[in-house]
C-alpha positions in Angstrom: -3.3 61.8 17.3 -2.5 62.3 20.8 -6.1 64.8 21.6 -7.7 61.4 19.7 -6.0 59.3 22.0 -6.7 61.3 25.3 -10.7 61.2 23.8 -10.7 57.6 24.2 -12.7 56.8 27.5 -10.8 55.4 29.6 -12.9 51.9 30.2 -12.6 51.7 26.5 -8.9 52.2 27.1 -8.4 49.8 29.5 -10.8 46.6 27.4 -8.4 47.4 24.5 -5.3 47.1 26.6 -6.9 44.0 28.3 -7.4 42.0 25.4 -3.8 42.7 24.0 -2.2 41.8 26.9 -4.5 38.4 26.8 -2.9 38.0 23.3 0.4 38.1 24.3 -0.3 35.9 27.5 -2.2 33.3 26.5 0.7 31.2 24.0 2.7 31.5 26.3 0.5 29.9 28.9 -0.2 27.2 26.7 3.6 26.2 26.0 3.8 26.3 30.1 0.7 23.7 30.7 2.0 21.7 28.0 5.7 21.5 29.3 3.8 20.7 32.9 1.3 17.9 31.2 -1.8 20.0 32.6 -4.1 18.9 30.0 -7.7 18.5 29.9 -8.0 14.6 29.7 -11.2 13.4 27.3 -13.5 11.1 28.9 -17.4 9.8 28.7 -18.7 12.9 29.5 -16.4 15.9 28.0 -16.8 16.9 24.1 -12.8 16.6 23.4 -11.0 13.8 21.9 -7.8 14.8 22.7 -6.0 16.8 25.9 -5.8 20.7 25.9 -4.0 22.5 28.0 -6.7 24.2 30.7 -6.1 27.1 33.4 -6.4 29.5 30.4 -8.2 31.1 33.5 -4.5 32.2 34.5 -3.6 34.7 31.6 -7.8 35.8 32.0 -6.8 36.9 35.7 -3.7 38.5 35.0 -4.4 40.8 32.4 -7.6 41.9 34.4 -5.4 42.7 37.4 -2.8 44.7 35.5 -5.6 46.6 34.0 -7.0 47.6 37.2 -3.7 48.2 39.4 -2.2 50.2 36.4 -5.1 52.7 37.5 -4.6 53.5 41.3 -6.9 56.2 41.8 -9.7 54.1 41.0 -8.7 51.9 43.6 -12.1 51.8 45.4 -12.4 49.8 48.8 -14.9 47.9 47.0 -12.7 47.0 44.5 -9.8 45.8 46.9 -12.6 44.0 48.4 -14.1 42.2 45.4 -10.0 41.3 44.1 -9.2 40.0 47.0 -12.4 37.4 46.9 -11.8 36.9 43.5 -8.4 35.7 43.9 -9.5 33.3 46.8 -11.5 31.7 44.0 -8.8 31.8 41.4 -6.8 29.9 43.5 -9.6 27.0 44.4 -9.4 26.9 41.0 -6.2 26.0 40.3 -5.9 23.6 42.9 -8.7 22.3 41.5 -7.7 22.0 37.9 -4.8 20.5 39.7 -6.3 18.3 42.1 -9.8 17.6 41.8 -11.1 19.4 45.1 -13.8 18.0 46.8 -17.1 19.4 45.7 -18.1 19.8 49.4 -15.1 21.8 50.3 -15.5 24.2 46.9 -18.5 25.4 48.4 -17.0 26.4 51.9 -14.6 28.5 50.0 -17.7 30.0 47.6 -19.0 30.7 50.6 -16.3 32.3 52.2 -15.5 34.2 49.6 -19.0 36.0 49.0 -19.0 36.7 52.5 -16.5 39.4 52.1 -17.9 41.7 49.8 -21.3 41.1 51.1 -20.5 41.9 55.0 -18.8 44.9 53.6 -22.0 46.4 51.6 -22.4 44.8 48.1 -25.4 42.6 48.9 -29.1 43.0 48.1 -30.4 45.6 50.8 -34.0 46.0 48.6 -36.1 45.0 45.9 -38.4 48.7 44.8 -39.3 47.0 41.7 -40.7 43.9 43.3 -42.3 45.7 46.2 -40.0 45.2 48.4 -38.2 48.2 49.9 -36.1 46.9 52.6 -34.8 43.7 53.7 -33.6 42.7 57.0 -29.5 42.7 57.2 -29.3 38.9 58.4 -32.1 37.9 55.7 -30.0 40.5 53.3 -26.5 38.3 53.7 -28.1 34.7 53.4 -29.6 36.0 50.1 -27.1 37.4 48.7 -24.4 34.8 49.6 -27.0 32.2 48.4 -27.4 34.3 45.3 -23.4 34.7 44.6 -22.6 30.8 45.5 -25.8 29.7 42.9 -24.4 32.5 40.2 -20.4 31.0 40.3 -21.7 27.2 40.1 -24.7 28.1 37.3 -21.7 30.2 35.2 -19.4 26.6 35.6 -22.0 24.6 34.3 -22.1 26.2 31.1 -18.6 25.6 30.5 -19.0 22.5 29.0 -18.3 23.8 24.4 -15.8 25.8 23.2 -16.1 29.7 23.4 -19.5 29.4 25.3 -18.4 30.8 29.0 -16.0 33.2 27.8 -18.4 34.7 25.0 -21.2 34.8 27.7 -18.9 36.1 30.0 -18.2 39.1 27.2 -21.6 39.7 26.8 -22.1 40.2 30.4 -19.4 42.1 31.5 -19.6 45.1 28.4 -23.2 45.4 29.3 -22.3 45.9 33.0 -19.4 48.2 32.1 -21.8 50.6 29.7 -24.4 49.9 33.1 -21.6 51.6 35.0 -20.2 54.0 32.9 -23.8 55.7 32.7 -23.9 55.4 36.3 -20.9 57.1 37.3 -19.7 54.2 38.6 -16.0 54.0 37.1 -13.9 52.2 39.5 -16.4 49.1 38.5 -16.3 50.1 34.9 -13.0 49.7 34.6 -12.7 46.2 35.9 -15.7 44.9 33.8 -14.3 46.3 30.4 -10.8 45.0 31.7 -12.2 41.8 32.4 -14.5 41.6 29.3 -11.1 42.6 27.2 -9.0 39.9 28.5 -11.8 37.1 28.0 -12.1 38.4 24.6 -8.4 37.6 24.0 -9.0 34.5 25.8 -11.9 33.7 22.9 -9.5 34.3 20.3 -8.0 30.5 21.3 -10.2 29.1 23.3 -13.3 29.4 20.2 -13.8 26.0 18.6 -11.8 24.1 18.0 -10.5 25.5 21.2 -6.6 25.9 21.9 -7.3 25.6 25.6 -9.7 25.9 28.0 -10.3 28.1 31.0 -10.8 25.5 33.2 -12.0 25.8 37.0 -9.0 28.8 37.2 -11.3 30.6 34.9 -15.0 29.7 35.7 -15.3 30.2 39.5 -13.5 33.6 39.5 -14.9 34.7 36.4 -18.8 33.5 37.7 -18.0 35.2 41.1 -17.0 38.5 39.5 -20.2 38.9 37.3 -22.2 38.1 40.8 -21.0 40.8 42.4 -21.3 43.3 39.5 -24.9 41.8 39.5 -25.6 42.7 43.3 -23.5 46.1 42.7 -26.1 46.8 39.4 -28.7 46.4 41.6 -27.9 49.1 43.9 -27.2 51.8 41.2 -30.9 53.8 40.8 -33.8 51.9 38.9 -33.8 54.1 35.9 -30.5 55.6 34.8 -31.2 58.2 31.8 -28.9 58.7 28.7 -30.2 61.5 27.4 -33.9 60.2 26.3 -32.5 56.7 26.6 -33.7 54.8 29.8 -32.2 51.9 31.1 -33.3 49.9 33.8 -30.6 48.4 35.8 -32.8 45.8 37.5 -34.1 44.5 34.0 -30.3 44.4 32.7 -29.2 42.0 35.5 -32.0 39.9 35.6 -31.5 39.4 31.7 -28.1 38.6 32.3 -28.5 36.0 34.7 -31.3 34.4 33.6 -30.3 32.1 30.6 -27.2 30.4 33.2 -29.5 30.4 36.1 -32.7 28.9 34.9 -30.4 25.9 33.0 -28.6 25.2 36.4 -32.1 25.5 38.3 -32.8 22.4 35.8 -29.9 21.0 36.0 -30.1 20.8 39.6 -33.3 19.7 40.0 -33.3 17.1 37.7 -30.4 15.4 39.3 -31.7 15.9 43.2 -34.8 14.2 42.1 -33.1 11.0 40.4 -31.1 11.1 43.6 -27.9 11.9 43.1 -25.7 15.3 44.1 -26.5 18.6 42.7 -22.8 19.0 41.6 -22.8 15.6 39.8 -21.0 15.7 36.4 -23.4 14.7 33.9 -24.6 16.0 29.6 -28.0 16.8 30.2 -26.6 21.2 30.5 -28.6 23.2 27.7 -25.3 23.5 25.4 -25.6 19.1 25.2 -29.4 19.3 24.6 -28.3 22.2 21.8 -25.8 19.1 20.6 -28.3 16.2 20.6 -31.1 18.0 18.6 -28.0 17.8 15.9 -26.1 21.3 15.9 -22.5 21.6 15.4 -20.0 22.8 18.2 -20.0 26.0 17.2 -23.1 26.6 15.8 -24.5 25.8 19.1 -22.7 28.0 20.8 -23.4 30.8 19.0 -27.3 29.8 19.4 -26.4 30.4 22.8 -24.8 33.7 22.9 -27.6 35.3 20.4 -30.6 33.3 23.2 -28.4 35.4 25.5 -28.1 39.2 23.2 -32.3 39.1 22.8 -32.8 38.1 26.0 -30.4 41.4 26.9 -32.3 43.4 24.2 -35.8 43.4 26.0 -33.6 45.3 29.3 -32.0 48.2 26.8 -34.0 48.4 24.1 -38.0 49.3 23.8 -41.0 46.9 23.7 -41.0 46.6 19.7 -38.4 44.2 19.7 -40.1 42.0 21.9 -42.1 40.9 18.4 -39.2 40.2 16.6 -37.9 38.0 19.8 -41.0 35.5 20.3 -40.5 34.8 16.8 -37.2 33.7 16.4 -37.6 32.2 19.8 -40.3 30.0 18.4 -37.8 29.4 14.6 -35.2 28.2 17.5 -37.6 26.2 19.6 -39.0 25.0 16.1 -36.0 23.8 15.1 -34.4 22.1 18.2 -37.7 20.1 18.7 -37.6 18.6 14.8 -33.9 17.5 14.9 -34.6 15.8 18.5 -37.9 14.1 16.6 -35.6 13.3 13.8 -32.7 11.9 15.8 -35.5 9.9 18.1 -36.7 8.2 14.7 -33.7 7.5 13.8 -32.7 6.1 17.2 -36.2 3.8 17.1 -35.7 3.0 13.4 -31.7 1.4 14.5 -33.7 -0.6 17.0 -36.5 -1.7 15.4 -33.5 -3.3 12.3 -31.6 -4.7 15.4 -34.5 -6.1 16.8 -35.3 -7.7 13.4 -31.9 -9.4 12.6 -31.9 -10.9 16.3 -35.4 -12.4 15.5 -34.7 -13.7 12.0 
């Protein structure tokens, strides 16, 4: 039993540990916020009808950093780097859960914080598989501190159902952790699994109907930390071998950032050209459109994590799946377009009867 135990790797170790010691955490977490009245408040634009507790982001951050500090020698000056910016963000994000920070002033702080681990060598120095073999250092820390700051305010965003963030959050970090494993790369390997195993504990109550949320004090530390294991991916070789199996680290983070970052790009866009600020709250994120063509909470959140698994599949898997993808990517797109036709009938069809009892 022990030999079995010792065969264990030690990544897989320490996502195992993580998510128990989420377990045990989170309850009492929740008893705390709802001693303290830190509740969640429904309002116009939120899916809740009654408070829950948030900052489930709390027990998240804690069992990641007794994970990693339980482990010493792969202490890395990276990883002391990337902790330490981390926890800069898990703090906004209390006070903000708290307080309501200014948007303006949560930036500064973004900023701030990617600035650290991007000064100090986990930025984006090249692009081989673009063309582009070098980049210029000052060009090199705009874009990646851009990059980062875009990345934690895209991951937010699509914290808006139950289970969504920390479910895409899961499916990001093990694929970064099994990126890093067959790298060689273990002191990051052991902080994605650890932080993949304690958002999977988080899942357990936070999956609809949710327990509690993770709130700002999850979001902003949890969207940093898949950044910078994004910009660290992307300076691991192109083409890392398993045996016969090739996996190209380039393709694996730009699958995992694409579904969060082309739905903020929208976002975005669509409210600077009505006018209004980029980091206005509004329903118009993919998981409300997901909602309006007529799915159910969870149902559309777990649209959203398969979108998210295919998407993944085309970056470890080979080019026969891609078949199988365009098709139910056109079943999906199928069927969101008929229940947004349907509920659009539906919405003329009230109209047109109102419009007719006002005239007779």
């Amino acid at each position: 039993m022990q030999s079995l135990f010792h065969s264990i790797p030690l990544p897989v170790k320490g996502f195992l540990a993580a998510i128990v010691l989420s377990l045990i955490l989170m309850p009492y977490i929740i008893h705390i916020i709802k001693k303290l009245k830190w509740l969640d408040k429904p309002d116009n634009r939120k899916l809740h009808k009654l408070p829950i507790p948030t900052m489930g982001g709390i027990a998240i951050f804690l069992s990641m950093l007794i994970i990693v500090l339980s482990r010493p020698s792969l202490f890395s000056f990276d990883i002391v780097l990337v902790l330490f910016s981390a926890s800069i963000l898990f703090v906004t994000g209390l006070l903000d859960d708290l307080k309501d920070l200014r948007p303006r002033i949560k930036l500064y702080i973004q900023i701030f914080a990617a600035l650290i681990p991007v000064i100090f060598g986990i930025r984006i120095d090249n692009l081989h598989e673009l063309g582009i073999d070098s980049i210029a250092l000052p060009i090199s820390f705009l874009i990646s501190t851009v990059c980062i700051v875009f990345f934690v305010n895209a991951f937010n965003l699509i914290d808006g159902l139950d289970g969504l963030a920390g479910g895409m959050a899961i499916i990001a970090l093990t694929s970064f952790s099994i990126l890093f494993y067959f790298a060689g790369v273990y002191d990051f390997c052991l902080i994605t699994a650890a932080l993949a195993g304690s958002c999977l504990g988080f899942l357990v109550f936070n999956f609809n109907p949710a327990r509690i949320f993770m709130g700002d004090t999850g979001s902003l530390f949890i969207g940093f930390l898949i950044a910078i294991f994004a910009l660290r991916a992307l300076q691991l070789p192109s083409a890392i071998f398993v045996d016969a199996f090739r996996i190209d680290s380039f393709s694996v983070v730009f699958a995992l950032v694409l579904l969060p970052s082309l739905d903020a790009v929208r976002v975005f866009s669509t409210r600077i050209g009505k006018g209004y600020s980029p980091f206005r709250p509004d329903k118009t994120h993919i998981h409300h459109l997901l909602l309006d063509a007529g799915m159910k909470h969870r149902y559309a959140t777990i649209t959203l994590y398969i979108t998210q698994i295919l998407i993944l599949s085309l970056a470890f898997f080979p080019p026969p799946l891609i078949a199988m993808e365009i098709i139910l990517g056109i079943f999906l797109i199928v069927f969101i377009l008929y229940k947004l036709i349907a509920k659009l009938s539906r919405g003329f069809k009230i109209k047109g009867n109102m419009k007719n009892i006002q005239n007779a």
